[in-house]
C-alpha positions, 0 to 999 in steps of 0.5 A: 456469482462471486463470493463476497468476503471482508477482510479486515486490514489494520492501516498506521495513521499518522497525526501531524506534527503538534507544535507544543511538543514537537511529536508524531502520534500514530494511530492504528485504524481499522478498514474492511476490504473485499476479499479480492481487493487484499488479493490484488494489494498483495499483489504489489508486495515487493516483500513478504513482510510488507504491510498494508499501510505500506501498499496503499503508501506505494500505490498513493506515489505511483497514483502521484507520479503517473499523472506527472511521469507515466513513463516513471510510474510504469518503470516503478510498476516493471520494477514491482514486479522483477522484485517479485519475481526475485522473491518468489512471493 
């Protein structure tokens, strides 16, 4: 059976633009993820440094873009992994 592990990841949430003073709040969220999901987001990572929120910002664009262009999203995913390989992560 597998081992079930949580793992917590902090995730930038950005609040809409508020029209009387023209700014962007951030707020830090926190989220569980299942030991195996944050090996498999990591996995995505084209640089060491790369966050979380960045991840699921990449993987929310490929979802967009396959449903328009599955070529395109294939093409991203091809280039994902040569960076990876460049970087020997």
């Amino acid at each position: 059976m597998a081992q079930k592990h949580e793992v917590k990841a902090k995730i930038k949430e950005t609040k809409p633009e508020n029209s009387e003073n023209n700014h962007i709040k951030n707020k830090i969220t926190t989220i569980k993820l299942n030991l195996q999901t944050k090996q498999r987001l990591e996995k995505l990572r084209e640089h060491k440094r790369e966050s979380y929120d960045d991840l699921l910002r990449k993987m929310l664009y490929i979802l967009s873009t396959v449903r328009v262009d599955s070529d395109k999203s294939k093409e991203i995913l091809d280039k994902i992994d040569e960076t990876r390989k460049k970087m020997d992560i």
